[in-house]
KOLBALO-346131 format. One record per residue (C-alpha): x, y, z; residue in three letters; residue number from 1. Coordinates in pm, whole numbers, plus 50000, padded with zeros to 5 digits. Layout:
<recs>
- X_Y_Z_ALA_NUM
...
</recs>
This chain:
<recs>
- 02937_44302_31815_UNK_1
- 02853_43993_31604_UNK_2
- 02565_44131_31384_UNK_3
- 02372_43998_31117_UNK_4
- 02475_44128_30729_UNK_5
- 02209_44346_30601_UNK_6
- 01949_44113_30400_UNK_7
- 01952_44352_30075_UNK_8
- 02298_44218_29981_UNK_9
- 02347_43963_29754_UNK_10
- 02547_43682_29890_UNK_11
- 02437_43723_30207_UNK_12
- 02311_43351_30299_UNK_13
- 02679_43229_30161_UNK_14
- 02813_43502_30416_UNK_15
- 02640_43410_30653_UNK_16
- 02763_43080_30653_UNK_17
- 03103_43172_30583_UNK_18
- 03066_43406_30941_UNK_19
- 02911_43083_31139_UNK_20
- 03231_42859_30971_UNK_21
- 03442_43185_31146_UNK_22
- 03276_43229_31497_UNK_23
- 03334_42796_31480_UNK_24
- 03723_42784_31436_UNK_25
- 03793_43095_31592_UNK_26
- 03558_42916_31951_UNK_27
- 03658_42548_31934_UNK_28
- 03892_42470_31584_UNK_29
- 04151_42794_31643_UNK_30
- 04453_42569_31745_UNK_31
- 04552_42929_31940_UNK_32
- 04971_42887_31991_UNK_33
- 05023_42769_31641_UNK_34
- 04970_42868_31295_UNK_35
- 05045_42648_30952_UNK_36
- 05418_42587_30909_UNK_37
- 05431_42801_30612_UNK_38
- 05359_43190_30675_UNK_39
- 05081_43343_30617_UNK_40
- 05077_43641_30440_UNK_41
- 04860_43952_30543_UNK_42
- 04862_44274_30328_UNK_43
- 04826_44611_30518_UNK_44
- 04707_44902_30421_UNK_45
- 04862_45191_30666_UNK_46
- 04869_45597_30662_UNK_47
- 05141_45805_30798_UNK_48
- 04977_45855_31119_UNK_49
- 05027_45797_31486_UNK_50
- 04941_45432_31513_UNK_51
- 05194_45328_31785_UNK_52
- 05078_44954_31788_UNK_53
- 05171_44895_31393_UNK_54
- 05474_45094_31373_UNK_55
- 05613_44878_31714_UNK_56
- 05497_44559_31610_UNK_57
- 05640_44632_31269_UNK_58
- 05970_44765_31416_UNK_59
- 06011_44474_31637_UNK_60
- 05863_44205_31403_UNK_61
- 05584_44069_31637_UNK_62
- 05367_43963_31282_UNK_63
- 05721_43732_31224_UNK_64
- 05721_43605_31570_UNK_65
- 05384_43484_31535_UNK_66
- 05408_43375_31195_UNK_67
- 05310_43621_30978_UNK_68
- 05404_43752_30672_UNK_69
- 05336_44154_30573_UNK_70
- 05317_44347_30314_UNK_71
- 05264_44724_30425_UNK_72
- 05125_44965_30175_UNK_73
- 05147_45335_30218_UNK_74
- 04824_45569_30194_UNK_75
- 04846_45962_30284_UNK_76
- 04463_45922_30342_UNK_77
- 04212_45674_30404_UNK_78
- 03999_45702_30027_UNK_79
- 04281_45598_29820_UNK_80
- 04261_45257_30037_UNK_81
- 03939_45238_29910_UNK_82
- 04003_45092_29513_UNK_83
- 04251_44848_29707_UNK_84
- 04041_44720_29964_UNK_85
- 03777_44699_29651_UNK_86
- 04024_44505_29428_UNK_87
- 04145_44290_29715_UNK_88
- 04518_44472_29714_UNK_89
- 04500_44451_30086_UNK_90
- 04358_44270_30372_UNK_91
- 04321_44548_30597_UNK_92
- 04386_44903_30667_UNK_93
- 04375_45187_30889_UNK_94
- 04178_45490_30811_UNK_95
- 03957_45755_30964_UNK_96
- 03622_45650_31098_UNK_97
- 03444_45919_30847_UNK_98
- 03646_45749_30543_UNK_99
- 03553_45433_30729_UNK_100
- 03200_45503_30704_UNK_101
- 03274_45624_30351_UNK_102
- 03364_45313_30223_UNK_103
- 03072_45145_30386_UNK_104
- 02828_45354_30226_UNK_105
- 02977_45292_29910_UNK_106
- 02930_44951_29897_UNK_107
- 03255_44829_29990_UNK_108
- 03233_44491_30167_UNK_109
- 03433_44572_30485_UNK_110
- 03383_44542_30873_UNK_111
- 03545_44747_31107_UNK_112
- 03731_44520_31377_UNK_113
- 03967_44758_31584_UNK_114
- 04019_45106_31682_UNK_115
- 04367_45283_31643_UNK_116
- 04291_45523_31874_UNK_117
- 04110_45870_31980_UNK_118
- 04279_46152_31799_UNK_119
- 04006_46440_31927_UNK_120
- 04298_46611_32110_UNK_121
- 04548_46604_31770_UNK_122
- 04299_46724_31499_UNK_123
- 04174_47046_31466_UNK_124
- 04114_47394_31317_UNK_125
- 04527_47585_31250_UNK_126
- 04479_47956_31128_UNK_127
- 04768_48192_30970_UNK_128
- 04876_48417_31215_UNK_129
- 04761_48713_31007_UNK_130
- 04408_48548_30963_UNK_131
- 04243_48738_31268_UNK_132
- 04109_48392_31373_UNK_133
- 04136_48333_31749_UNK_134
- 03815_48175_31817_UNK_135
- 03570_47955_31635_UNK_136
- 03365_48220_31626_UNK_137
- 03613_48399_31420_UNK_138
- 03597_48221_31097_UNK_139
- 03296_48388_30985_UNK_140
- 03354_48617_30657_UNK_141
- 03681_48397_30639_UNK_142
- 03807_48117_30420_UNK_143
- 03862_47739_30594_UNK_144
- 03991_47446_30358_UNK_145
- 03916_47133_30460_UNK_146
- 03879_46783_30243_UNK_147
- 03538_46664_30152_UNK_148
- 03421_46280_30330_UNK_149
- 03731_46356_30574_UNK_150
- 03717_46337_30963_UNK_151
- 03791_46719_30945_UNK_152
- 03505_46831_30702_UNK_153
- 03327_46658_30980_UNK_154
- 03464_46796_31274_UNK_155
- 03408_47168_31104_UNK_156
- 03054_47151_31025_UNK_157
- 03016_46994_31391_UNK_158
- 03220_47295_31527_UNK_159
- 02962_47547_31294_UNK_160
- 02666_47315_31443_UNK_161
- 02816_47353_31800_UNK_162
- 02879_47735_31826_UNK_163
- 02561_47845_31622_UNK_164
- 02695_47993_31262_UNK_165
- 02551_47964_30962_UNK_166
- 02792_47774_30710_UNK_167
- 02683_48041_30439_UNK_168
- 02859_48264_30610_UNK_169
- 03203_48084_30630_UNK_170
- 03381_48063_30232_UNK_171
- 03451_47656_30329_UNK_172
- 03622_47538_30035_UNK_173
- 03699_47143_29970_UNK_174
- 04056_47135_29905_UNK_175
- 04232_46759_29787_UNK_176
- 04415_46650_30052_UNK_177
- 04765_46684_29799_UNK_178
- 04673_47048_29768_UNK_179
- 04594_47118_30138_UNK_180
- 04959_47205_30309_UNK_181
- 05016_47424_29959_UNK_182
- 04678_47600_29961_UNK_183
- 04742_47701_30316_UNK_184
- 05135_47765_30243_UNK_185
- 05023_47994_29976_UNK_186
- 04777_48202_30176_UNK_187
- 04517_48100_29950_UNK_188
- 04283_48040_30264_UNK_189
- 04305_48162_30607_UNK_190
- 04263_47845_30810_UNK_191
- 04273_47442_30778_UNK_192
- 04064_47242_30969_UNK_193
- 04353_46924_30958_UNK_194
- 04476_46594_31115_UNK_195
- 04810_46478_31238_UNK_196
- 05096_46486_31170_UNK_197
- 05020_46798_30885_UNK_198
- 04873_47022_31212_UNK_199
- 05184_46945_31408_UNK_200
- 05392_47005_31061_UNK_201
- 05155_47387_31036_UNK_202
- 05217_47518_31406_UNK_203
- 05594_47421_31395_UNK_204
- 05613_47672_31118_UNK_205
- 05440_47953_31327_UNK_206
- 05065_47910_31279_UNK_207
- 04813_47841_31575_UNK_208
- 04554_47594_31690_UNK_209
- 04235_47745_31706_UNK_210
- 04034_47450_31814_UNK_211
- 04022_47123_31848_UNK_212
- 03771_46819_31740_UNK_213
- 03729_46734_32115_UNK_214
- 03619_47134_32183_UNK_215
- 03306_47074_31953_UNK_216
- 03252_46763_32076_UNK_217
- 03383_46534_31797_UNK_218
- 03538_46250_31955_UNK_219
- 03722_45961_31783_UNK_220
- 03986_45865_31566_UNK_221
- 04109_45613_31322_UNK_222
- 04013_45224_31285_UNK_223
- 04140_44912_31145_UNK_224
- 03901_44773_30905_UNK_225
- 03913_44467_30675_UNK_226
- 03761_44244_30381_UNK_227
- 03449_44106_30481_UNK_228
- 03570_43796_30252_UNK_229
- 03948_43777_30398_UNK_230
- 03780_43804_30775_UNK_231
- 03552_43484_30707_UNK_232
- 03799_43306_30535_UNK_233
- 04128_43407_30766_UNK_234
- 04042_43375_31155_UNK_235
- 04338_43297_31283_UNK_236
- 04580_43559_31063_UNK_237
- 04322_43783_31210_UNK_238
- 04376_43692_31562_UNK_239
- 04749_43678_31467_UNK_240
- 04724_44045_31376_UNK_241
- 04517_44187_31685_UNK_242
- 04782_44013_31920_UNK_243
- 05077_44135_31714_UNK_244
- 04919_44483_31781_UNK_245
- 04923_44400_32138_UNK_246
- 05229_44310_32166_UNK_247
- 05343_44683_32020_UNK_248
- 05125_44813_32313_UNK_249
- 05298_44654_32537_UNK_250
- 05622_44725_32377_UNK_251
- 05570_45131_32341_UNK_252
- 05430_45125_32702_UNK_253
- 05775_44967_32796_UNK_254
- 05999_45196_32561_UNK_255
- 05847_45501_32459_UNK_256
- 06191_45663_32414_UNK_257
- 06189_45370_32133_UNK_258
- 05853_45474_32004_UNK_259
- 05903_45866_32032_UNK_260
- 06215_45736_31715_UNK_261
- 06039_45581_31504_UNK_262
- 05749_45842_31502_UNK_263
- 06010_46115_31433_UNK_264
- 06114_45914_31137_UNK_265
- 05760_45780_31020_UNK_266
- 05584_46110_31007_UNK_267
- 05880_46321_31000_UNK_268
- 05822_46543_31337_UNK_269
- 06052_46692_31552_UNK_270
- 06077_46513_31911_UNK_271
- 05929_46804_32127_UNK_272
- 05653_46792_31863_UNK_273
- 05616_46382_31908_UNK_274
- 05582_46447_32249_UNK_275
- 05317_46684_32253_UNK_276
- 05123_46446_32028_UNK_277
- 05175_46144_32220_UNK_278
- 05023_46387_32534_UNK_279
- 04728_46452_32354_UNK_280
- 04663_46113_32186_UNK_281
- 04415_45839_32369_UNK_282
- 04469_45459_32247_UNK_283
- 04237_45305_32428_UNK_284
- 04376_44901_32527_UNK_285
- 04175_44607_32355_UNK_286
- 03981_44547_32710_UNK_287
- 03897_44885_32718_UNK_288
- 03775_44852_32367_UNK_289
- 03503_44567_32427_UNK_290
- 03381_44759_32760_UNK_291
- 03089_44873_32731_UNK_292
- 03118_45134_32940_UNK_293
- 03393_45275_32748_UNK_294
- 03248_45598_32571_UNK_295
- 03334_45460_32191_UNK_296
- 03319_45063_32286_UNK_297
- 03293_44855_32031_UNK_298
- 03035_44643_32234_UNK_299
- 02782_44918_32326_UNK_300
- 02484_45044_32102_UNK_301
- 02566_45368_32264_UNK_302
- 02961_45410_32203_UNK_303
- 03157_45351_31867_UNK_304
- 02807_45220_31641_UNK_305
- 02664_45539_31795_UNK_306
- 02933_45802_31673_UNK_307
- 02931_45652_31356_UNK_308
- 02604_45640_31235_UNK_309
- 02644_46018_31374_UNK_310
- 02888_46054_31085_UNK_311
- 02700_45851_30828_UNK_312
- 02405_46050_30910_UNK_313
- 02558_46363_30852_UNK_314
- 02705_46252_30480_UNK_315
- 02401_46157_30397_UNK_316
- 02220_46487_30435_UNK_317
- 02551_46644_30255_UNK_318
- 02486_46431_29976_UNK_319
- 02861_46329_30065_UNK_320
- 02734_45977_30055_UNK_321
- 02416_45801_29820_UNK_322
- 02314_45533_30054_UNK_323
- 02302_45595_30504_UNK_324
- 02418_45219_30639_UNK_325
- 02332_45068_30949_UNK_326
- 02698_45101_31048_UNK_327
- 02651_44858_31381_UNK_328
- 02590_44568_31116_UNK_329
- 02950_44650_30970_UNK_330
- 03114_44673_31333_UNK_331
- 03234_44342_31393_UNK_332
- 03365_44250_31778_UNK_333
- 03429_43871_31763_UNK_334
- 03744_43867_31704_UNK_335
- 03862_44135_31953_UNK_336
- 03633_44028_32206_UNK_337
- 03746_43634_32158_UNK_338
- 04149_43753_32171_UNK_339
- 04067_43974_32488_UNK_340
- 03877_43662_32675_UNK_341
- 04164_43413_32601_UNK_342
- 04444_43711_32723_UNK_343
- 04238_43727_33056_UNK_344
- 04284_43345_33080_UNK_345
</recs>
């Protein structure tokens, strides 16, 4: 989805241009097998988190092979990334689509280019044992921590919405996301509405999944997004990076035994616990991406621009967010959809 910027921003004739000068090289200019002799460097921002693709490609230097220099920076969530993607620290990074639209609303000069994947089946609401909490329906009178402008704050006001309770009668506390896995340690609340790997990290130590974002209908996950600027001004490290990710596809679907390793290392998770999440996890392929009959393509007003103006919507009426975006002007396809036509070639 190759949309116009929105005309309130300053710059946005120069943009504009800059975007036609992209669409050009990327369409006739991109010389596609070869890249300048010297490497090009690309800085990446990346959470502990189950993105197969990166962590393969990484592991068996694809962004090398293809002439690419990187220079990976560590998050634990997606709004730290925020004052780096701001200061131009890093190209691009991977985050949650509510940080995502975060950033956007802030001003942040960003498109979103790629999903990660669906996580709806690996985030969700863990209780204490002791809490009394079996059902969704349980947490009234109790206390669930979750992290302000997160996917999960959004996921638990959805699950509220979806089962019919009144949030005045749930104690919902914002809790940091340094203090969340201590809060809960401590019994200082009785449930954590929380991503992976810290939910996997919670049940292995003998608490319970109450629900998760795909039972109250939340579905989606994380999403590569980058510089507006670097995009414009960078076509082909871009289409470097989207095929380097491919090639980790390919290279987990061919040795998951390999990938089920390094996600026991990255994220620090026992293997029968790796397992279960790779079950539960959905990364949907690059075609699959630009389909639009795909229920979060990339291509389709009614699939990933949808769910996230969903989510911008929402933090604007929490007064999470100042400013509601147009978030299908800050969804940019080109690049995916230009790398997917050239692979079916």
């Amino acid at each position: 989805m190759n949309l116009k910027k929105r005309p309130d921003n300053k710059g946005s004739i120069g943009l504009a241009v800059m975007a036609i000068i992209t669409i050009f090289c990327i369409g006739v200019l991109w010389p596609v097998e070869t890249l300048a002799e010297d490497m090009a460097t690309i800085r990446i921002g990346y959470q502990p988190a189950q993105n197969v693709r990166f962590f393969m490609a990484r592991e068996g230097k694809y962004f090398e092979s293809l002439g690419l220099k990187t220079q990976d920076i560590k998050f634990t969530a997606g709004p730290p990334a925020f004052s780096a993607l701001q200061s131009k620290s890093i190209d691009v990074a991977a985050m949650g689509a509510v940080p995502a639209v975060s950033a956007i609303a802030q001003g942040i000069k960003i498109k979103i280019i790629l999903l990660v994947d669906d996580s709806s089946g690996v985030e969700g609401l863990v209780a204490r044992p002791e809490s009394g909490i079996k059902s969704i329906n349980d947490i009234v009178g109790k206390k669930v921590g979750a992290t302000k402008g997160s996917t999960s704050w959004y996921a638990l006001f959805k699950a509220l919405d979806y089962f019919q309770l009144d949030p005045k009668k749930v104690e919902i506390l914002d809790i940091p996301f340094p203090a969340l896995i201590p809060v809960f340690s401590n019994g200082d609340v009785d449930a954590l509405w929380v991503w992976s790997p810290w939910i996997n990290k919670l049940t292995e130590a003998g608490n319970h999944i109450v629900a998760r974002d795909r039972d109250v209908n939340v579905k989606f996950g994380m999403v590569w997004v980058a510089r507006e600027e670097w995009l414009a001004k960078n076509p082909v490290v871009v289409m470097k990076f989207i095929e380097a990710l491919d090639m980790g596809e390919r290279a987990f679907k061919k040795e998951p035994e390999k990938l089920k390793r390094i996600l026991q290392r990255e994220l620090g998770l026992t293997d029968n616990v790796v397992e279960d999440l790779l079950k539960r996890e959905y990364f949907p392929d690059f075609e699959e991406q630009v389909n639009p009959r795909y229920e979060l393509s990339m291509v389709s007003d009614d699939g990933l621009p949808k769910a996230l103006q969903g989510i911008a919507d929402f933090m604007y009426r929490q007064k999470i967010n100042t400013t509601n975006p147009r978030i299908s002007e800050f969804i940019e396809s080109v690049f995916l959809e230009k790398y997917v036509e050239k692979k079916r070639k």
